[in-house]
C-alpha positions as CSV (number, residue, x, y, z in Angstrom):
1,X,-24.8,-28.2,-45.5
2,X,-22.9,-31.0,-43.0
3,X,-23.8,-30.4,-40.0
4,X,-21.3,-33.0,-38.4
5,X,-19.9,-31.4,-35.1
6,X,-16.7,-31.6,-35.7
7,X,-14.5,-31.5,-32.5
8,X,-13.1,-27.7,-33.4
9,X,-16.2,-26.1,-33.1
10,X,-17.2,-25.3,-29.6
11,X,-20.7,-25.0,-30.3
12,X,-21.4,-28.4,-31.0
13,X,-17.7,-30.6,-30.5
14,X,-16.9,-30.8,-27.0
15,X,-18.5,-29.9,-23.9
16,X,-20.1,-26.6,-23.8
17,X,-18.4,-24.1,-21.6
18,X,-20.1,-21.6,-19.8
19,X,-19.4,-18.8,-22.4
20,X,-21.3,-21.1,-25.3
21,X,-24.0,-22.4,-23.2
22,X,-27.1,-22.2,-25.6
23,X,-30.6,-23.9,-25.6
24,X,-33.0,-24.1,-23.8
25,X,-34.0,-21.5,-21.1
26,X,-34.3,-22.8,-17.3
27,X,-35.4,-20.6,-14.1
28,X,-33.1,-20.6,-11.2
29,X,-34.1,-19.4,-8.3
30,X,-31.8,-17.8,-5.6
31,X,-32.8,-18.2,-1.7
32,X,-31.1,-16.8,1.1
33,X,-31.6,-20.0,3.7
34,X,-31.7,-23.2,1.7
35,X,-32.3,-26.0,3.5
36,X,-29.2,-28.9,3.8
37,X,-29.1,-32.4,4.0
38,X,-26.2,-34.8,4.1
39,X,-24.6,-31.7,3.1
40,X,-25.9,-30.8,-0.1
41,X,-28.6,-28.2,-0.9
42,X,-31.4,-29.2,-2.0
43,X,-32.9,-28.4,-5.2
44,X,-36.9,-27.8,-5.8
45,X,-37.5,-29.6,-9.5
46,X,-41.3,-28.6,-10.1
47,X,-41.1,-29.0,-13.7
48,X,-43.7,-28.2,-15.6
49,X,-42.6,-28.4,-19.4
50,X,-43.5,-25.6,-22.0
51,X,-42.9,-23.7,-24.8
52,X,-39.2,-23.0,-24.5
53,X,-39.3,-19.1,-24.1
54,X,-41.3,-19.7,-21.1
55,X,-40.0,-22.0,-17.7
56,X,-39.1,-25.5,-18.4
57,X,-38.5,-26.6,-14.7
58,X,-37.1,-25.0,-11.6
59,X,-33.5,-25.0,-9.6
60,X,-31.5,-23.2,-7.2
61,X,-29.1,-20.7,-9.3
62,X,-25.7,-22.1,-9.1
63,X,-22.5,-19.8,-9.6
64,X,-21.3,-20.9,-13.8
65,X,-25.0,-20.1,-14.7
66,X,-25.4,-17.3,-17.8
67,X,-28.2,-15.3,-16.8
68,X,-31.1,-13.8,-19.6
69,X,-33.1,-12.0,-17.1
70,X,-33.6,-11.6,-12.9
71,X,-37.5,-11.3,-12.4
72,X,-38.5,-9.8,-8.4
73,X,-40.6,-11.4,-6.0
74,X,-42.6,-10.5,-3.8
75,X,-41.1,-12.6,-1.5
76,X,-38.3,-11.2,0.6
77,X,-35.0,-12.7,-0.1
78,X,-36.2,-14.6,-3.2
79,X,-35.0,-13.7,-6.8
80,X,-35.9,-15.8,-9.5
81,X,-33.7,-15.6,-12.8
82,X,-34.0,-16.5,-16.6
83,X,-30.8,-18.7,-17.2
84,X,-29.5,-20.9,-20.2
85,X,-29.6,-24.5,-20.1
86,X,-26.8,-26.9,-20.8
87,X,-27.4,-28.7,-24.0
88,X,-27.9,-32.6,-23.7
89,X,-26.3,-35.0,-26.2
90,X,-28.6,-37.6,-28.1
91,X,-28.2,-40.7,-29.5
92,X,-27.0,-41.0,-33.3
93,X,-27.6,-44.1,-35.1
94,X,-25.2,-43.2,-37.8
95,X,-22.3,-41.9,-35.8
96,X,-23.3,-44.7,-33.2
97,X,-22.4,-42.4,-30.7
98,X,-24.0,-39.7,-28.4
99,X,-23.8,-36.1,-30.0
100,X,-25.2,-32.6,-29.9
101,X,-27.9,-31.9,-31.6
102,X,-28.1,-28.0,-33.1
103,X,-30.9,-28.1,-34.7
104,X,-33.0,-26.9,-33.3
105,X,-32.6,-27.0,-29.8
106,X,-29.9,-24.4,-29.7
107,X,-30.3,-22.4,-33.2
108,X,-33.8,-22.1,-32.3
109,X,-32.8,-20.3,-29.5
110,X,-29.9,-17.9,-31.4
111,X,-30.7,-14.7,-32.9
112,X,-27.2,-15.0,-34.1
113,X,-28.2,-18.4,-35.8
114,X,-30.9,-16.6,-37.6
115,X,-29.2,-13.5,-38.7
116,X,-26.2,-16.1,-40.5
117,X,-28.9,-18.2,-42.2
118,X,-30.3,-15.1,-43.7
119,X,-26.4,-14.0,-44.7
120,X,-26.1,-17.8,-46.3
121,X,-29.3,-17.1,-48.4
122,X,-28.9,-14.3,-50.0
123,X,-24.9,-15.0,-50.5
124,X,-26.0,-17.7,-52.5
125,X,-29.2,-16.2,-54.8
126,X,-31.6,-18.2,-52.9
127,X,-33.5,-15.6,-50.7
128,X,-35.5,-13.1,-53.6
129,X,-37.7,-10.4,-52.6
130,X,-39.5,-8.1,-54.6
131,X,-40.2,-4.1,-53.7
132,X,-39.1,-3.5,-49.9
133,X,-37.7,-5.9,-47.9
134,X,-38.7,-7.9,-45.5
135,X,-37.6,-7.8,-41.4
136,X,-35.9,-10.8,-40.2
137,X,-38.6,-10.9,-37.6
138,X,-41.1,-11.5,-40.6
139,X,-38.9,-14.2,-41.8
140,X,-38.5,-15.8,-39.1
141,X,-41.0,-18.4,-38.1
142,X,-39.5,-19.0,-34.2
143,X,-38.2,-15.4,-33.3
144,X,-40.4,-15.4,-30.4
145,X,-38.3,-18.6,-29.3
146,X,-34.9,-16.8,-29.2
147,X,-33.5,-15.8,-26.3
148,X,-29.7,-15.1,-26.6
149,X,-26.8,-14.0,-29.0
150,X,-24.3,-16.7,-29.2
151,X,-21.7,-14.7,-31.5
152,X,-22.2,-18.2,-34.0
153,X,-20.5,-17.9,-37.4
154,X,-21.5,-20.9,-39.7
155,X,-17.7,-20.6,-41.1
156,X,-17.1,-22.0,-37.9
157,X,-19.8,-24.8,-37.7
158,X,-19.6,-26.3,-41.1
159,X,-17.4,-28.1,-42.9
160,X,-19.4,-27.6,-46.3
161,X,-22.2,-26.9,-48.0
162,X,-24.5,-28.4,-50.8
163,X,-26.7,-26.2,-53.0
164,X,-28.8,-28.3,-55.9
165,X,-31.5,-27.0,-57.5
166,X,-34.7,-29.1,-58.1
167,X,-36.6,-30.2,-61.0
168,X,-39.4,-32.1,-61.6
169,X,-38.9,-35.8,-60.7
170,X,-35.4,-34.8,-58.7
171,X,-35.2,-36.8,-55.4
172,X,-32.7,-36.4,-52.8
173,X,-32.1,-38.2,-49.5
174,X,-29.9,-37.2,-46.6
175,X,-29.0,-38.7,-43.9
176,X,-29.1,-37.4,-40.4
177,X,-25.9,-35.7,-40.1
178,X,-26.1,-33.1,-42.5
179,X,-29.1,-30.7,-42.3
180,X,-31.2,-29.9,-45.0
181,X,-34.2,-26.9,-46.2
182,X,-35.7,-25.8,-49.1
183,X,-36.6,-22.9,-50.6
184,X,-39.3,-21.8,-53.2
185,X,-39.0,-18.5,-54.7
186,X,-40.4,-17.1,-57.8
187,X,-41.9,-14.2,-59.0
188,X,-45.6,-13.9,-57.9
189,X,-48.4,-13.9,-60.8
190,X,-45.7,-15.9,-63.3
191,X,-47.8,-18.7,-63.1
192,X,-47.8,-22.4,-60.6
193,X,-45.8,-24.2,-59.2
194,X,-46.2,-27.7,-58.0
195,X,-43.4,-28.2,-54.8
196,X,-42.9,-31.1,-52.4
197,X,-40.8,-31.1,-49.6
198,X,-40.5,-33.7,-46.7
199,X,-37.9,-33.9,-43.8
200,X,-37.5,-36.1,-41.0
């Protein structure tokens, strides 16, 4: 599956708007008397990094920010919110240019991302389950992590897609523009299976 970002998709091509904003989440807080200097407000940045469903750092709320949640206070005037970050591009070695990364900063953060991986597998035979199914919660390793529905179709994100099933001895190396997983499946008590998988 090439996950190249081309320039058509707006999740990943150009610069995020604040409908598509996904990633991370950030806390903004709203006062009513912020103090100014030189004439702009100034902005408190305690940050004290953590898992990414919890705070990553502090700011005054500013007006394009999607909010996830408004928390009270017991201080008058004070209301802290829950909002989404803007995504950061990183350096790509192969490109040789800056670019968004989606995973996982911003799929991890997608129940929409989830629910469309789950579609993919069992569209293509690869997700088997035996008796009742299983919830996508159970699935899911990083539901806890997800904060937002994006709306994400992976028709829209990828240009292609490579399925290859392994055998014993098969290699395969990718490089860092397309994204690769594995999946094992096979019926329990037919006997086992030796499988190794590594990604970087």
């Amino acid at each position: 599956m090439s996950a190249g970002c081309p320039s058509r998709t707006p999740k990943c091509g150009r610069k995020s708007s604040n409908r598509d904003r996904p990633a991370t989440t950030r806390s903004a807080r709203k006062a009513p008397a912020a103090p100014e200097h030189g004439g702009r407000r100034t902005r408190d940045r305690a940050a004290a990094r953590v898992a990414p469903s919890r705070i990553t750092s502090w700011r005054w709320r500013r007006d394009d920010d999607r909010i996830l949640t408004e928390h009270a206070t017991e201080i008058a005037g004070l209301t802290v919110y829950t909002v989404l970050a803007t995504p950061r591009r990183v350096p790509s070695r192969i490109l040789e240019r800056d670019s968004y990364a989606y995973w996982d900063k911003v799929a991890g953060a997608d129940f929409d991302s989830a629910s469309e991986f789950l579609r993919l597998l069992k569209e293509d035979g690869l997700l088997r389950q035996q008796g009742e199914a299983l919830a996508i919660e159970q699935l899911d390793t990083v539901s806890d992590r997800r904060v937002w529905h994006s709306g994400v179709k992976y028709a829209d994100l990828f240009r292609c897609k490579l399925t290859h099933r392994l055998r014993a001895g098969d290699l395969l190396l990718q490089n860092n523009v397309t994204w690769s997983h594995a999946t094992s499946n096979w019926t329990p008590g037919s006997g086992v299976r030796q499988v190794a998988a590594a990604f970087a």
